[in-house]
N, C-alpha and C positions, 0 to 999 in steps of 0.2 A: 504494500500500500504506500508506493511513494509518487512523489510528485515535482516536478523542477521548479514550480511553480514562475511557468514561463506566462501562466494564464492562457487557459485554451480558446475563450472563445475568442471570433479571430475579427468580429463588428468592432472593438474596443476602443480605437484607434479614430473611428466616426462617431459613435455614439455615447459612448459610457460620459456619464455627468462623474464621476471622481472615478480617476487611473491612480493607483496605487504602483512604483514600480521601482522593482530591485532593492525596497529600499531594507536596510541592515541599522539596528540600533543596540547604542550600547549602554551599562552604568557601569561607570570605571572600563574597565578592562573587562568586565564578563558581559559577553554577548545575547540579548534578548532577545532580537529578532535577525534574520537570515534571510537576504535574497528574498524578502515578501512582494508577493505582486498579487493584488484583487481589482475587478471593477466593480461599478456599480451603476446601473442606467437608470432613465428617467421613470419613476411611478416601480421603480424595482425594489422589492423586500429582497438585501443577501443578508445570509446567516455566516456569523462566524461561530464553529464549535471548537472544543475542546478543554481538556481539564485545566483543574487548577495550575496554577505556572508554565502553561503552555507559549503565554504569551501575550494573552485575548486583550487584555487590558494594558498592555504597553502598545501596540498595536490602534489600538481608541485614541489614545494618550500620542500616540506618535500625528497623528494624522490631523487632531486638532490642534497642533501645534502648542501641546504642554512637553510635550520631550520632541528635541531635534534627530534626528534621522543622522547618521555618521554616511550615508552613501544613500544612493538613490533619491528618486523625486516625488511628487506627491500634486498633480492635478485637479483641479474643481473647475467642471465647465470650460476646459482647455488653458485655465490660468495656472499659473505656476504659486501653490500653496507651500512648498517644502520649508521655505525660512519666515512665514508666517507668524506672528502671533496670536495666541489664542482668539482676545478681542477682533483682530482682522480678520480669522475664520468665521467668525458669528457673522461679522461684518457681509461676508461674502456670501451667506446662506447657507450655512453649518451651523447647524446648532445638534449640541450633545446633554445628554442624560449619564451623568456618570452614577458609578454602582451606589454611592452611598447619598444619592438626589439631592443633595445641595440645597435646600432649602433655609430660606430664613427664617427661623420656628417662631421667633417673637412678634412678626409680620404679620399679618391676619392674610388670607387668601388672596384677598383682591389684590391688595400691594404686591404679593407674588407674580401675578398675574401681568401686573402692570408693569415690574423692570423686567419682563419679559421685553418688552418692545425696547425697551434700551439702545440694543446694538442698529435699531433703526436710523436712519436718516432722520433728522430733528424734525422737516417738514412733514417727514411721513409717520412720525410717530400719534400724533393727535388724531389724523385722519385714521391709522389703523388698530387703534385701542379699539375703540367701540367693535369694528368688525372679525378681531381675530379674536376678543372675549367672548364673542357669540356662538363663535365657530367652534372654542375650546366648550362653551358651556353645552352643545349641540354635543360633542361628545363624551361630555363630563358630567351631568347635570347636577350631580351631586356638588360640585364645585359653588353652584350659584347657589347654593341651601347653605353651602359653608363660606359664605363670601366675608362676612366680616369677622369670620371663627381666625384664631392663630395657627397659623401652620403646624407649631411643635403641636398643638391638641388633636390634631387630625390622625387618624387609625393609618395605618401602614400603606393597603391601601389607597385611600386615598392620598395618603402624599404621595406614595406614586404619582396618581394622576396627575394631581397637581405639577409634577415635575415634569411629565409628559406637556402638560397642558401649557407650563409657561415657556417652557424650549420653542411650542408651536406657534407662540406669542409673536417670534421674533419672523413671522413668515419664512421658515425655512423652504431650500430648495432639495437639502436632503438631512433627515435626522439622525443620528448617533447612537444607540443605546450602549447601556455596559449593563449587563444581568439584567434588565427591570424587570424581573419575575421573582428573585431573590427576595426571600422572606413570604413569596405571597402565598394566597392556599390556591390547589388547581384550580378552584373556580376561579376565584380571582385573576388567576392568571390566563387561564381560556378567556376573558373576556378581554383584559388588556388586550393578547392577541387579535382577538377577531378586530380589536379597533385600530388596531396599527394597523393592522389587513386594509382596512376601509380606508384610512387615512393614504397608505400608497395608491388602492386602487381608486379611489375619486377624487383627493387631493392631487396625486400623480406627483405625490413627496417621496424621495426616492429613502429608504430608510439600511441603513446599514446597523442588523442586529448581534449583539455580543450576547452569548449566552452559554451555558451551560446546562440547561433544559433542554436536552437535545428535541423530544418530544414534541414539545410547546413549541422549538424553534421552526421546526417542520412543516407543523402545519401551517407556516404565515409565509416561511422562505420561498423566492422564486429561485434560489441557487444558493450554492451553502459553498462556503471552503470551512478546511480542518486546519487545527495548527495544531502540532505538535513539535516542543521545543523549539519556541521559536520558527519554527517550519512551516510553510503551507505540504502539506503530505499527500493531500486531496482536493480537488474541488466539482462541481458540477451541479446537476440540475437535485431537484431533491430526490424524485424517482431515483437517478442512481444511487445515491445517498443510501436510501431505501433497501434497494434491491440488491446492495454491497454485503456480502456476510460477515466480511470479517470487521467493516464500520458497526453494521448492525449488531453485532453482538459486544462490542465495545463500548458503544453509546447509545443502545436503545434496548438491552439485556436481552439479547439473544432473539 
């Protein structure tokens, strides 16, 4: 089960909204990531799988421009993102969901809600509060019941949402996750999915998911890669993913 991870499919070069390529990161001297290369196209849910210290989250971290890349580049929408920082990637229509949501607990909801649009253009901030709180409470509505509640009091759960819900604030053009299932129960987490699902398929927000739910990752993924050590080992549609035995019995027990 190995992979050059040259990235196979071969559209990538015309279409994919963020190219990932070659790129090798390090801390200190010991190397985390290796020759990684992924894409990801318009209104496409990809999955990244694999366990813990595989890489998943240096790899998030790499691409949002919180760790620099020692080699290779890193594209959004054919601009060159590699020497970016963070602020500039939101800027550019990135926005991420890191594992532990980032939330302001002493804020009450709405203020959440509201430095979402931050990384806005100043003119465009006012014009698009009102509409991308509509848009978040259309998929959130628990949110608008919890609007002037404090984040810290909110159930798990829902600050998920909320974390989902104020990334989406900033009209992304593709979203980020690192685990957002993490902590949740399977219901819970089957619905976040089905709403990311919604959000690539009718927003046509391109979403790149970090997971280790292999499961849950599945059913939303239009194309999964695997990392191990640092490595992509694997990659492809989910069906193969699937119909892999020796992935399958790896990461979806047999």
């Amino acid at each position: 089960m190995t992979n050059d991870s040259r990235n196979l499919r071969k559209d990538d070069n015309q279409t994919a909204r963020l190219r990932v390529q070659q790129i090798s990161t390090f801390f200190g001297q010991a190397q985390a990531l290796e020759n990684v290369s992924l894409s990801v196209h318009e209104g496409e849910c990809v999955a990244i799988l694999g366990s813990n210290g595989a890489g998943k989250s240096t790899l998030i971290r790499t691409i949002t421009g919180l760790l620099a890349p020692k080699e290779g580049e890193i594209l959004f929408e054919g601009k060159q993102i590699t020497s970016k920082r963070p602020h500039e990637v939101v800027a550019m229509g990135i926005a991420t969901v890191l594992e532990g949501r980032d939330l302001f607990g002493i804020l009450t909801v709405k203020d959440n809600l509201t430095l979402g649009v931050y990384p806005l253009p100043r003119e465009e901030k006012k014009r698009m509060l009102k509409e991308r709180i509509e848009m978040v409470f259309s998929l959130f509505p628990i949110l608008k019941q919890r609007l002037k509640q404090k984040a810290g009091m909110l159930s798990g759960g829902e600050q998920r949402m909320l974390a989902v819900g104020r990334a989406l604030m900033a009209n992304p053009r593709l979203l980020v996750l690192d685990e957002p299932s993490l902590g949740l129960s399977p219901l819970l987490t089957t619905e976040l999915m089905r709403l990311l699902k919604f959000v690539c398929n009718e927003w046509r927000i391109s979403i790149l998911l970090v997971e280790q739910n292999a499961r849950a990752a599945l059913k939303v993924a239009d194309y999964v890669y695997l990392l191990e050590r640092g490595r992509v080992v694997f990659e492809g549609a989910c069906e193969d993913v699937v119909s892999n035995p020796a992935i399958h019995k790896a990461y979806l027990g047999g």
